[in-house]
C-alpha positions in Angstrom: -136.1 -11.6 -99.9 -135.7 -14.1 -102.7 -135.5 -12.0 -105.2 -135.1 -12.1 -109.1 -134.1 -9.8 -112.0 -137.1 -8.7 -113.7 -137.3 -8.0 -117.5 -139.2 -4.8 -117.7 -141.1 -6.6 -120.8 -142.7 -8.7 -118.4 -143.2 -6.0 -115.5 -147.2 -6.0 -115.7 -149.0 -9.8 -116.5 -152.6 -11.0 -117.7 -154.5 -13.6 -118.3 -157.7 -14.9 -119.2 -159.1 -13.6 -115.8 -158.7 -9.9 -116.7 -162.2 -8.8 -117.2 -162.8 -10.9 -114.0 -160.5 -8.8 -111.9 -161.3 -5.3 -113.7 -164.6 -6.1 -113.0 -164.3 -6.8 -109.2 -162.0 -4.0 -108.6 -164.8 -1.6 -109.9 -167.1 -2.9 -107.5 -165.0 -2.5 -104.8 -163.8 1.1 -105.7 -167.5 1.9 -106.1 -168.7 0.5 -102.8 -165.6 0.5 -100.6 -163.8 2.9 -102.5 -162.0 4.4 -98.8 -160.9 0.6 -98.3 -158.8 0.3 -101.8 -157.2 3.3 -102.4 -156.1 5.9 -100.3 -152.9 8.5 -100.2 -151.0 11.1 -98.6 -151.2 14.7 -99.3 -147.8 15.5 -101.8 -147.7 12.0 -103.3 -149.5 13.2 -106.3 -146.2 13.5 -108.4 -144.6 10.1 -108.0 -148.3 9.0 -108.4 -148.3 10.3 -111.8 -145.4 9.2 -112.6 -146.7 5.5 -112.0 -149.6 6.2 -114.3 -147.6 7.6 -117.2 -145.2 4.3 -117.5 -148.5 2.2 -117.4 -150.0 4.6 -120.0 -146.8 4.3 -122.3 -146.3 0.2 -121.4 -149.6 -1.1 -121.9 -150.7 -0.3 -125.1 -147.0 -0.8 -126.3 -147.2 -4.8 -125.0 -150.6 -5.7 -125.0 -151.8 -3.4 -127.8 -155.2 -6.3 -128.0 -156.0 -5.0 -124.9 -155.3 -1.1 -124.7 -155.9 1.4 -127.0 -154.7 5.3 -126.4 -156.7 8.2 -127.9 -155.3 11.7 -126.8 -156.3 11.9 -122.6 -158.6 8.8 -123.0 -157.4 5.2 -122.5 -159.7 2.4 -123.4 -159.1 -1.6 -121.5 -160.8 -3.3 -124.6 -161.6 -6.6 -123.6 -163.1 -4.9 -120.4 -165.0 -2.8 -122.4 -163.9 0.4 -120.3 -162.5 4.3 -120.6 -161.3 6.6 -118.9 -160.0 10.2 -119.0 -157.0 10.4 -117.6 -157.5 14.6 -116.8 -160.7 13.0 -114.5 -157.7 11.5 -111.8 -155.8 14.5 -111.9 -155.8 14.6 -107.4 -155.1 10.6 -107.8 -153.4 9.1 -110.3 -152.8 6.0 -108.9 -156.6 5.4 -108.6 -156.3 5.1 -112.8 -153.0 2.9 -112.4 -154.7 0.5 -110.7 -158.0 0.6 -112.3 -156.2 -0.8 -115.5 -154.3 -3.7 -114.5 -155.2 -6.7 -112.5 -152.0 -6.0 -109.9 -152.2 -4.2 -106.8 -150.2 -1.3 -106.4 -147.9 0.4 -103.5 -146.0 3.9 -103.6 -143.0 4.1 -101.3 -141.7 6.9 -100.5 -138.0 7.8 -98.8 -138.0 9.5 -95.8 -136.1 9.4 -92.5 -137.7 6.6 -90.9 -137.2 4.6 -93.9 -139.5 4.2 -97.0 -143.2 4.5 -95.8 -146.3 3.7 -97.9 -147.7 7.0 -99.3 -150.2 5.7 -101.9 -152.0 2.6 -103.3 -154.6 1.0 -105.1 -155.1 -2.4 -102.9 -158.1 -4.6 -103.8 -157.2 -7.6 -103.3 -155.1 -7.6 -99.7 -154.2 -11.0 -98.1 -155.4 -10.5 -94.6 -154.5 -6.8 -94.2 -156.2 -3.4 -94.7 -154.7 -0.6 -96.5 -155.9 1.6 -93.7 -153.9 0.1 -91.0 -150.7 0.6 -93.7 -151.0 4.2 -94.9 -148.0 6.3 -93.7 -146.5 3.8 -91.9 -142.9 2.3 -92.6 -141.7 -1.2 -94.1 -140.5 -2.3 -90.7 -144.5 -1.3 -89.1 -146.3 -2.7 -92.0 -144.7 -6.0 -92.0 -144.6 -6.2 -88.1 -146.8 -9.0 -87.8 -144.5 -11.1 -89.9 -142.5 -13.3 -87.2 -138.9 -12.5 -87.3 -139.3 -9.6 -89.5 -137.4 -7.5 -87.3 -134.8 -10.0 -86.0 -134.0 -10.9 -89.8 -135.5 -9.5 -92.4 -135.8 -5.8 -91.3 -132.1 -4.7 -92.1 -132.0 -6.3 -95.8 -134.9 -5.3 -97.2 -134.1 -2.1 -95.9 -130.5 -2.1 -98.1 -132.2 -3.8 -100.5 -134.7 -0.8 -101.1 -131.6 2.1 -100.5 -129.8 0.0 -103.3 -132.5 -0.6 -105.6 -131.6 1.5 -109.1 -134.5 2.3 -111.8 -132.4 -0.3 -114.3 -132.9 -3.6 -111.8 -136.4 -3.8 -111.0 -136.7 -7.5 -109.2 -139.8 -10.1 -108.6 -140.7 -12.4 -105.9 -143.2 -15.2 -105.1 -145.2 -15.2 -102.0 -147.9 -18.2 -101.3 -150.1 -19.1 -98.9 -153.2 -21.8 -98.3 -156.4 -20.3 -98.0 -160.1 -21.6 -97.5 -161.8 -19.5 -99.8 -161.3 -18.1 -103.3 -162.7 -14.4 -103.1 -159.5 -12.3 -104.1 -160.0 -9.6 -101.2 -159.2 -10.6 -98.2 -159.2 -7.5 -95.8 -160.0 -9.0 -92.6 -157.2 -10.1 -90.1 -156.6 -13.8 -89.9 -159.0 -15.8 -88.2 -157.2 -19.2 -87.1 -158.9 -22.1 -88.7 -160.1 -24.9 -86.3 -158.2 -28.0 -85.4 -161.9 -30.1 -85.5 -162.8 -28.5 -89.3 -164.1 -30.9 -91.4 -160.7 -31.1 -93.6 -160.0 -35.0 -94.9 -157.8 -35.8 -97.7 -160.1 -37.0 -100.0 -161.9 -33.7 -100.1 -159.2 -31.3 -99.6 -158.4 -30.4 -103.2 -161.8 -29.1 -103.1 -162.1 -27.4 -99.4 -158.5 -25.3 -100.0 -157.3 -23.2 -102.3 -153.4 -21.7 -103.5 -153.2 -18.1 -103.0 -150.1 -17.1 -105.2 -148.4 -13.2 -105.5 -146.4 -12.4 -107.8 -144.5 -9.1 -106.4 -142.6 -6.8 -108.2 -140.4 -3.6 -107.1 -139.0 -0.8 -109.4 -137.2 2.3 -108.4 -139.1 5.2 -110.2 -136.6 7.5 -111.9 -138.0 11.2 -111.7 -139.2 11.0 -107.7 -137.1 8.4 -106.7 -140.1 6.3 -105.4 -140.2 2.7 -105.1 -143.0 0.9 -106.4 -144.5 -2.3 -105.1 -147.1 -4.1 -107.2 -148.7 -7.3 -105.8 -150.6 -10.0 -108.5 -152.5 -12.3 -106.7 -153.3 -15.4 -109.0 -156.3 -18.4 -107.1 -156.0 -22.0 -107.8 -158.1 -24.3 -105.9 -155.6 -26.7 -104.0 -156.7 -29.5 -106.4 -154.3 -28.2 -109.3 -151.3 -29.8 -107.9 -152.8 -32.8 -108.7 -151.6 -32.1 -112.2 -148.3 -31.2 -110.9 -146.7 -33.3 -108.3 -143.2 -31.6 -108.6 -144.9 -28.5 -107.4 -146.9 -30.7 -104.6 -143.4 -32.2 -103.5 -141.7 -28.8 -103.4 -144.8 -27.8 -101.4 -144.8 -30.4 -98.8 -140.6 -29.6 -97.8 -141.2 -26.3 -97.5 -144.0 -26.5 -94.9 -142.1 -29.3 -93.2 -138.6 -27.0 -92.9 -140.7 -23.9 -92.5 -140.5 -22.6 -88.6 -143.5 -23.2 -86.4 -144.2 -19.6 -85.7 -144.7 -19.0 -89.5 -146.7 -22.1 -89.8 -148.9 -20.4 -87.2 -149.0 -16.9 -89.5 -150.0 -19.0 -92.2 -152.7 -20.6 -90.6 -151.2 -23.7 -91.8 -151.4 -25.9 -88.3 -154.8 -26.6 -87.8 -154.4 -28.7 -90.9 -150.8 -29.4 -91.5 -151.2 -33.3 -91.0 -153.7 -33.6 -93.4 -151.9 -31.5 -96.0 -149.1 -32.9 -95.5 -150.9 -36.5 -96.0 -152.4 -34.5 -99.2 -149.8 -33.9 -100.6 -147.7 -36.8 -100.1 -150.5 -38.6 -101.9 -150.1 -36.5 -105.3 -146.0 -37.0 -105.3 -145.6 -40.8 -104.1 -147.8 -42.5 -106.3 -147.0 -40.8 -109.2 -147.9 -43.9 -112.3 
């Protein structure tokens, strides 16, 4: 899984984007509101209990951006409140309205730990829907090799994970827009789209997530919280280490993943991209 220790300190990030992203997930929970949340019946505890460690670490760390009154928490710079007695059913509809993560409950049962809550507004290529009440090894079926490799670790890792050793990971992938919320299923890019190196920086973008887990103490939960950062592909102009790193992973990665990426219709010409940033560094 590639995963890291994570300082709990540095659990929850934001940046200069944040009334950006509070702002979008508004709309969407106003207009699509069965798309970005949902949860099971008898998750309402370990729900809570995700709301009351955001409520006690976010005006403790970012005390310029959160203020606590009694029931009432206020995002500042977003300009918004809310009462927390108002999400009483769901919880984790607050949680998520504060920060500019996604969040997933998991919950232990005996086919493993299955998704029993979340606040999801900015998916990459997946709906919540399809997700709810299903376990890890279902949700990340379409994930070549999952089963064959991945499925038996990440289930030990999640058995063994203890409230003290939260970890993080780093997910990427190339996209060809730069809305945040992407809920519909991969469509495969065409081989004939007008993609040329000159103009790539400026056709593609770097989708980033920054994912975090943490074992909750009281309901023994596991909680999963997804920040997806957008640069257009251009940036790594600025950064040909990154570009270089970029380019060997894509060339060592297997082609079946390549094709879950949607990164072979224009592997050649990223490829050519990014050779161009690293090479001819002055």
């Amino acid at each position: 899984m590639s995963l890291k220790p994570l300082k709990l300190k540095d659990w929850i990030e934001i940046d200069e984007r944040f009334t950006a992203y509070l702002a979008r997930k508004q709309e969407l929970l106003e207009h699509h509101y069965r798309e970005v949340f949902a949860s099971l019946p008898g998750s309402e505890r370990s729900q809570k209990e995700v709301l009351n460690l955001l409520l006690d670490y976010l005006p403790k760390h970012f005390p310029s951006h959160y203020q606590r009154q009694g029931d009432r928490i206020e995002s500042l710079l977003a300009q918004q409140s809310w009462n927390v007695a108002d999400f009483e059913t769901n919880p984790l509809d607050l949680a998520g309205r504060l920060v500019q993560e996604d969040l997933c409950l998991m919950q232990p049962s005996p086919d493993g730990y299955i998704l029993v809550a979340a606040s999801v507004c900015f998916p990459f290529h997946w709906r919540l829907q399809d997700k709810l009440g299903q376990p890890l090894a279902r949700i990340h079926q379409p994930v070549p090799e999952y089963a064959q490799k991945l499925e038996e670790p990440v289930n030990n890792f999640f058995m063994r994970l203890k409230t003290d050793s939260p970890g993080y990971r780093l997910n990427w992938g190339i996209v060809d827009t730069p809305d945040l919320s992407l809920t519909r299923p991969r469509n495969p890019r065409r081989s004939d789209a007008p993609f040329t190196v000159d103009r790539l920086g400026e056709k593609l973008w770097l989708r980033v997530e920054r994912q975090t887990v943490r074992r909750l103490e009281t309901s023994n939960c596991v909680l999963f919280t997804i920040r997806t950062y957008i640069y257009p592909l251009s940036i790594l102009e600025s950064y040909p280490a990154i570009a270089q790193n970029l380019s060997a992973a894509i060339q060592q990665m297997p082609l079946a993943m390549q094709r879950y990426k949607d990164i072979l219709p224009v592997r050649e010409v990223l490829l050519d991209y990014l050779g161009k940033i690293y090479r001819f560094v002055p």
